[in-house]
C-alpha positions as CSV (number, residue, x, y, z in Angstrom):
1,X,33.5,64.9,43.7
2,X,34.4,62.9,40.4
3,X,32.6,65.0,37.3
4,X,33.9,62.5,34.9
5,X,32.4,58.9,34.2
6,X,32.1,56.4,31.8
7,X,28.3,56.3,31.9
8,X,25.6,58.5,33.6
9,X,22.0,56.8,34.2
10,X,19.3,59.7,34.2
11,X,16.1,58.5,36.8
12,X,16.4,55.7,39.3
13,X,13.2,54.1,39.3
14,X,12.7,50.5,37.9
15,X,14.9,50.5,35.0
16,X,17.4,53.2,35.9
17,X,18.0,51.5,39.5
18,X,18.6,48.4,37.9
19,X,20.7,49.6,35.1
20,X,23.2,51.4,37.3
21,X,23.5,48.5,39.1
22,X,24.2,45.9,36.2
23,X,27.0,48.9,35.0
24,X,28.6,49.0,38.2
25,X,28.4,45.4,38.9
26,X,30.5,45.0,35.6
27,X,33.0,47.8,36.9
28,X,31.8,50.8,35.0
29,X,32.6,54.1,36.0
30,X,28.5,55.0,36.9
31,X,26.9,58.4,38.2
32,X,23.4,57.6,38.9
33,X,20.9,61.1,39.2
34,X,17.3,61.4,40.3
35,X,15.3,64.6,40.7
36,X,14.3,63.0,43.9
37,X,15.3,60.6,46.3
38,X,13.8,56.9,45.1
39,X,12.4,54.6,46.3
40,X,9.6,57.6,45.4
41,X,6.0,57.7,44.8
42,X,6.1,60.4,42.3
43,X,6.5,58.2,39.3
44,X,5.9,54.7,38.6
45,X,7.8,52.5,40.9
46,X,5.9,52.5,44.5
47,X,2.6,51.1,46.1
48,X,4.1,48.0,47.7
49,X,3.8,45.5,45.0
50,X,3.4,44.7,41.2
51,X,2.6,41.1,39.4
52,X,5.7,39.0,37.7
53,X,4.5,36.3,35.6
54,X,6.4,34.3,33.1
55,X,4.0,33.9,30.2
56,X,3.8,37.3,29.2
57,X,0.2,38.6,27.3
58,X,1.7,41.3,25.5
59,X,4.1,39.3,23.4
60,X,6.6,37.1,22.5
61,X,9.0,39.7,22.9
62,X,9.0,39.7,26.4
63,X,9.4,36.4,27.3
64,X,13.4,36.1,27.1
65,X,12.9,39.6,29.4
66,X,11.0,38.0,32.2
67,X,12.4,34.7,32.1
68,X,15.9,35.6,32.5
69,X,14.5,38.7,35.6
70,X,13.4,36.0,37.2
71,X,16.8,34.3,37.6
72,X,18.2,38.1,38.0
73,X,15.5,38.9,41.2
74,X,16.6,35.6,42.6
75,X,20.3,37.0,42.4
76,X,19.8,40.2,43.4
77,X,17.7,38.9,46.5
78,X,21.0,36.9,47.6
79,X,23.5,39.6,46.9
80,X,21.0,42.1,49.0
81,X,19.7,39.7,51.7
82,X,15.9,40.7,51.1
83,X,13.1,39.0,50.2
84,X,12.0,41.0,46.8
85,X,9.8,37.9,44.8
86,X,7.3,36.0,46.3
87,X,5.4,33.3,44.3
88,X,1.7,32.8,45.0
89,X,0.4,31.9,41.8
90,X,-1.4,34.0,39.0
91,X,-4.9,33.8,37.9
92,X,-5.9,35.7,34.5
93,X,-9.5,35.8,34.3
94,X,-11.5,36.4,31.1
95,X,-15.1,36.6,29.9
96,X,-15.9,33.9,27.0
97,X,-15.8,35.4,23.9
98,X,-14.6,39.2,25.0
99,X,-13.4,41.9,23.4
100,X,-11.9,43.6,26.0
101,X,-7.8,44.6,26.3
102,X,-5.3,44.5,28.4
103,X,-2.4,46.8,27.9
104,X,-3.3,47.8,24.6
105,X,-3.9,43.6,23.7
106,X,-7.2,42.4,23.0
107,X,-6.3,38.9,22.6
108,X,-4.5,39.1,26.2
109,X,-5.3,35.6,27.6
110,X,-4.8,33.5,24.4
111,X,-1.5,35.3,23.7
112,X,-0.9,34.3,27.2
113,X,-1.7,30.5,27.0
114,X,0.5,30.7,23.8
115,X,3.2,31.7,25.2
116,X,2.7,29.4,28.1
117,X,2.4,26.6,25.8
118,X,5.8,27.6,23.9
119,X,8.1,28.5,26.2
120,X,6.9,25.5,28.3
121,X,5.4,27.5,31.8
122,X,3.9,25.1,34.2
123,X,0.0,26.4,33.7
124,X,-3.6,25.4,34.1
125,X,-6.6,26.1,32.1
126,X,-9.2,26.3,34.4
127,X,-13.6,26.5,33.3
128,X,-16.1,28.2,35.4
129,X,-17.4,25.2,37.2
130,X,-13.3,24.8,38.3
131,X,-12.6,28.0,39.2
132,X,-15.9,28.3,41.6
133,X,-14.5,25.9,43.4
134,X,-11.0,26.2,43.7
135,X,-11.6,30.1,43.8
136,X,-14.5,31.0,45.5
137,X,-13.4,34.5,46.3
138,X,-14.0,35.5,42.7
139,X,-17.6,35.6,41.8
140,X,-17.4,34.3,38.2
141,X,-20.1,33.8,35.9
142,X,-19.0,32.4,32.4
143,X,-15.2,32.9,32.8
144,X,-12.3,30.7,31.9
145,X,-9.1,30.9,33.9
146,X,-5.1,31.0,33.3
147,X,-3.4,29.6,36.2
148,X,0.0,30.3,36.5
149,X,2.1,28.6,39.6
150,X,4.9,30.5,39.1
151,X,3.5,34.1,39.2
152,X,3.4,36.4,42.2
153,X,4.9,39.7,43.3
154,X,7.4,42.1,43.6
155,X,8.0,44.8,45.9
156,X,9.0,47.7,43.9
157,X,10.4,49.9,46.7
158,X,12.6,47.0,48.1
159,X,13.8,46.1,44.4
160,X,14.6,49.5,43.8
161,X,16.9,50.4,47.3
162,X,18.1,46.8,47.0
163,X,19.7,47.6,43.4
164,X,20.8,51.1,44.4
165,X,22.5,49.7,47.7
166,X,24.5,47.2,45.6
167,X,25.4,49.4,42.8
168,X,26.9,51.7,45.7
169,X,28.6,48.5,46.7
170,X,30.3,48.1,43.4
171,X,31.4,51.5,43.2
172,X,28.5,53.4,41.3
173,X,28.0,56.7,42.4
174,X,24.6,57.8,43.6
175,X,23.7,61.3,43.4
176,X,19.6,62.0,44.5
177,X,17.5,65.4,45.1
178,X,19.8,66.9,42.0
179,X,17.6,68.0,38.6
180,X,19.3,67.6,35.5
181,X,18.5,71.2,33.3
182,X,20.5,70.6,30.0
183,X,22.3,67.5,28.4
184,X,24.9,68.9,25.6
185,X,26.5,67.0,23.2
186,X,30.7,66.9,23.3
187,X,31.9,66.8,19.7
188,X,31.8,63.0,19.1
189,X,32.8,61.8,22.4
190,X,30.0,61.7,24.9
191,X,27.8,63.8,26.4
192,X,28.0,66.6,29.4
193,X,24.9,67.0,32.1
194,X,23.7,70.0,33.7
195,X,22.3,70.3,36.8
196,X,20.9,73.2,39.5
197,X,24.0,72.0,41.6
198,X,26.7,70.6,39.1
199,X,28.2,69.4,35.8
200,X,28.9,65.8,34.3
201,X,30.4,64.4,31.5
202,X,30.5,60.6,30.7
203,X,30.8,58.8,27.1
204,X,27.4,57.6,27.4
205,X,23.9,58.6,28.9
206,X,20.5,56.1,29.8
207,X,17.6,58.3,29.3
208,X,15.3,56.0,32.1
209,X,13.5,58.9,33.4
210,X,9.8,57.0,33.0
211,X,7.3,59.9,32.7
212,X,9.5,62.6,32.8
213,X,11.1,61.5,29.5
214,X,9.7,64.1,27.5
215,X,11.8,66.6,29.0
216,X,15.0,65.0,27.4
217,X,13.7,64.3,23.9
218,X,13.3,67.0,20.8
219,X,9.8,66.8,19.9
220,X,10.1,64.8,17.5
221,X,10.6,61.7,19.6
222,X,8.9,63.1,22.7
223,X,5.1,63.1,20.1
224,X,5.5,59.1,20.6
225,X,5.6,59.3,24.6
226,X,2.0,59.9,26.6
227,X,1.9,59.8,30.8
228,X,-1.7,58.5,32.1
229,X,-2.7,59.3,35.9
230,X,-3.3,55.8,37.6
231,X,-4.7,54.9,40.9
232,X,-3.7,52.5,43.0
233,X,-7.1,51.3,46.1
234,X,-6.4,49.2,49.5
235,X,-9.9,48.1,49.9
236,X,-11.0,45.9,53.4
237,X,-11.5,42.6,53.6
238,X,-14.4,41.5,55.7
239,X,-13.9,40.0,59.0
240,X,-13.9,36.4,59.1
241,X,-12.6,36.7,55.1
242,X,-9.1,37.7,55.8
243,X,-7.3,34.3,55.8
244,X,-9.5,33.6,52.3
245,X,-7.0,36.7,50.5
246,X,-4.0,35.6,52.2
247,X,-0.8,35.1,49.8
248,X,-0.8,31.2,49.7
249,X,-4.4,31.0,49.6
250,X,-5.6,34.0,47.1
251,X,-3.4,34.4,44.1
252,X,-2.3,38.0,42.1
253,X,-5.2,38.2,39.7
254,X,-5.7,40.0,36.1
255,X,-9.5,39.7,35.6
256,X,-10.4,41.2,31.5
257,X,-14.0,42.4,31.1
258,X,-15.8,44.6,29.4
259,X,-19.1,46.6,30.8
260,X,-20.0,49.9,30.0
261,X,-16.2,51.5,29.3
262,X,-14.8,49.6,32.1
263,X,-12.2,47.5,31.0
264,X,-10.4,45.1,33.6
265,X,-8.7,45.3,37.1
266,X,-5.6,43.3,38.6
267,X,-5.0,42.6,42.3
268,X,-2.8,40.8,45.0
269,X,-3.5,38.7,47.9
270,X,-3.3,40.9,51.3
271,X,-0.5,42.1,52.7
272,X,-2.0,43.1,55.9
273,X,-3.9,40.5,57.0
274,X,-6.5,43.7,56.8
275,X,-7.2,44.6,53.1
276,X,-6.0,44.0,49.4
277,X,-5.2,45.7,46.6
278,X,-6.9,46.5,43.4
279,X,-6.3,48.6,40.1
280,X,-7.2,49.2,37.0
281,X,-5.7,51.4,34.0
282,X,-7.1,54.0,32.0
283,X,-5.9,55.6,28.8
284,X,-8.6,58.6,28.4
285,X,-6.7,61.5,30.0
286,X,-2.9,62.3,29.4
287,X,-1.5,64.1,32.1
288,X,2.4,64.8,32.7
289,X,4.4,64.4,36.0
290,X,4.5,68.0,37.1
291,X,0.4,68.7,36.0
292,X,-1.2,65.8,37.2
293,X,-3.6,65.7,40.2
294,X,-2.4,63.5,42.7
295,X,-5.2,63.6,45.4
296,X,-8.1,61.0,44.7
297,X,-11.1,61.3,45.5
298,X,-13.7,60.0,47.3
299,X,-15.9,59.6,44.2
300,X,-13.4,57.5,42.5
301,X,-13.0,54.9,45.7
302,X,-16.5,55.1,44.8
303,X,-16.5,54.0,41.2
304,X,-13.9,51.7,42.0
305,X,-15.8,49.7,44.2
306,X,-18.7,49.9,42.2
307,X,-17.3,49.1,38.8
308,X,-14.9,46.6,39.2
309,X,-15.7,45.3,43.3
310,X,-18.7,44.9,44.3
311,X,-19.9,42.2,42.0
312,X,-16.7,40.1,41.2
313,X,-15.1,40.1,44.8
314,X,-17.8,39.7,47.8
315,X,-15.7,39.2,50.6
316,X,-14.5,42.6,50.0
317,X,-16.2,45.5,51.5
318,X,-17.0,49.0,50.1
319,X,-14.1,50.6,52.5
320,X,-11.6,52.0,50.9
321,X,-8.6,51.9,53.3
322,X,-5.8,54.0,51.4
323,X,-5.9,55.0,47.5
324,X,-2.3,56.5,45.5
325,X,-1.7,57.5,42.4
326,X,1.0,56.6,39.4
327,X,2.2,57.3,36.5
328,X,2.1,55.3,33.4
329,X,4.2,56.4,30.2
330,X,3.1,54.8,27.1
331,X,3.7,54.4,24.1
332,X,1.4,54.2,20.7
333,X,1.8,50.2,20.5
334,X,2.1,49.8,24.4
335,X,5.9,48.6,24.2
336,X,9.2,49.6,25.5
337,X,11.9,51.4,24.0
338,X,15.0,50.3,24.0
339,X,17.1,52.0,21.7
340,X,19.7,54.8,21.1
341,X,18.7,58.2,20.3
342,X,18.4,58.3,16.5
343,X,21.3,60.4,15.2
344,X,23.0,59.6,18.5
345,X,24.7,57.0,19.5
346,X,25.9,58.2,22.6
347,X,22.6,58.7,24.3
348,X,20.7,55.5,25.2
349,X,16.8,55.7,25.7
350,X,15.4,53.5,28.6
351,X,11.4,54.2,29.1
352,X,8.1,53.6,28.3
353,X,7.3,50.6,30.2
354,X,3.6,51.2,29.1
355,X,2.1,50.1,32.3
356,X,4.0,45.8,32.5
357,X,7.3,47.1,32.9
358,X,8.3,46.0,36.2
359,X,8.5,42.4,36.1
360,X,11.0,42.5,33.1
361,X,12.8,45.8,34.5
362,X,16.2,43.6,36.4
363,X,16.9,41.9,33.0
364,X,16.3,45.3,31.2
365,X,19.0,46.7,33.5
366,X,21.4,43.8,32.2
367,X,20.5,44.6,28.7
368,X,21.7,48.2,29.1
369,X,25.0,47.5,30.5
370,X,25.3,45.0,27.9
371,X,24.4,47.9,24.8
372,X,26.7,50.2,26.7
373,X,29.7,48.5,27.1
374,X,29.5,45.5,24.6
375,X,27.5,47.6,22.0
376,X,25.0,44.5,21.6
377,X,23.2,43.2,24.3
378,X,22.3,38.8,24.5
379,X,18.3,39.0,24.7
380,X,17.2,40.5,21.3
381,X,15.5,44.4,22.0
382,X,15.2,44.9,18.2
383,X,11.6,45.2,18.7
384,X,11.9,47.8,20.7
385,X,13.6,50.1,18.9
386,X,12.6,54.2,18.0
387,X,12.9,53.0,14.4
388,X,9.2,51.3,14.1
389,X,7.8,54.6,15.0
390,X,6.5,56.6,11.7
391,X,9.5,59.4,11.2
């Protein structure tokens, strides 16, 4: 086998998948490596769907991201022949006057609207008395709504087999089950990769390993980088309800509260005519991939139910039909990084989608072939740069 390449993507997962692919699409020599054998569920990219939307809450920033992944999912669906994005509208609830955040944003609905407003997205404002009626799955009380037409879901395993299947296709090389042990500098021309099986060298290196990032950075850099244990419920819909949650009919939802500690839960329409999924995110306990407890428990279906459930979604019954858990890596300001290593131009880091990465993670792919190969990339990552951390 070929030891030599031009680039090497390290961790397959949202943004390494679609980064290999974007590099071999362009005709770059490409080795991607995973530890395991993705689509996975030991990171972040599994559990049958996450939201898109095009106004994006946690900042301007994002906007050209998602904007221009929305014509890149559309592409990649063609070129693959699956069905990865599927548009049932978004609904972003909010409690008047609260406090609470979303993704480290506690002005997450009105930076929403105003990005809406900018960037021109088809949207609705919707008030209580509206959203009773046009939503009467949600049991509101004094909420406003965000209605989005154009938001809906992706399926993350799909998304990431489609991108690795076509970046096979164009010529990548795809190399899975292999754990990279060292990464060594050579002199001012690249880098060389260790693993339990092999060695590679290429001129430059993506560091997309999500929550295993840590294990590539000095400590420096790795201080800025914290992995929270998220969990992922499948809760039944009661009989008679089903066709109520049914995409179409029941949109992807982000509903922000604040009660006692518990701040906020998302959801989609079902997918099994049988039950729908909810989550929520928590930032208390920092885990890391090879530590964290994966099992969850029946007290937490529990408290899920409880918490978030039982009061706000009454066509959905305390049965909690299948539970996982994921990983979120994070960092400080809840934002990506983007950015070469500093000192090091030859090693680009790719990580930290902070819990919204996956809707923006196909353009993110085309902005890393673009830093690799043109040395600038056409959407502006600036803010996402190492540099804005304290040194």
């Amino acid at each position: 086998m070929e030891s030599k390449f031009d680039a090497i993507v390290l961790g397959l997962g949202a943004m390494g998948s679609a980064a290999v692919y974007q590099l071999a699409k362009r005709g770059s020599r490409v080795l991607g490596l995973d530890r395991f054998l993705p689509p996975h569920d030991y990171g972040s990219t599994h559990g049958e769907s996450r939201i898109i939307r095009q106004a994006i809450g946690e900042g301007e920033a994002y906007m050209p991201l998602v904007l221009r992944s929305y014509e890149l999912w559309r592409e990649i669906e063609r070129e693959a022949g699956k069905e990865l994005l599927t548009v049932t509208g978004g609904l972003i609830l909010e409690t008047q006057q609260s406090a609470a955040a979303m993704h480290g944003r506690r002005n997450f609905f009105d930076q929403t609207l105003g990005c809406a407003e900018k960037f021109h997205i088809p949207h609705e404002i919707l008030e209580t008395k509206e959203l009773r009626k046009r939503y009467p799955q949600f049991a509101v009380t004094n909420e406003r709504g965000y209605f989005e037409n154009g938001a809906g879901y992706l399926r993350p395993e799909l998304c990431v087999a489609a991108q690795l299947g076509l970046a096979e296709r164009f010529g990548a090389t795809i190399q899975t089950n292999e754990r990279v042990v060292a990464i060594e500098p050579v002199g001012n021309s690249g880098v060389t990769l260790k693993t339990q099986r092999s060695e590679y060298q290429a001129g430059r290196l993506v560091v997309a390993a999500g929550s295993w990032i840590a294990d590539f950075l000095q400590p420096s850099a790795a201080r800025f980088f914290k992995v929270y244990r998220q969990v992922m419920y499948w809760f039944r819909v009661k009989d008679g309800s089903q066709p109520a949650f049914s995409p179409g009919i029941f949109p992807v939802f982000i509903w922000v509260f604040e009660r006692g500690g518990h701040i906020g839960f998302y959801g989609f329409p079902s997918l099994d005519q049988k039950s729908i999924k909810v989550a929520t995110e928590q930032y208390a306990d920092a885990t890391s991939p090879d530590k964290v407890d994966r099992a969850i428990t029946a007290q937490e279906e529990r408290s899920m139910y409880r918490d978030y459930i039982e009061d706000r979604l009454p066509g959905v019954l305390d049965e909690c039909a299948a539970a996982a858990s994921c990983l979120y890596t994070t960092t400080p300001d809840a934002n990506f990084v983007l950015d070469f290593l500093p000192g090091n131009e030859h090693i680009l880091i790719a990580s930290a989608c902070s819990g919204h990465g996956f809707k923006h993670s196909a353009a993110v792919g085309e902005v890393i072939s673009q830093l690799i190969l043109d040395g600038r990339s056409e959407i502006d990552v600036s803010s996402f740069s190492m540099k804005r951390f304290p040194a």
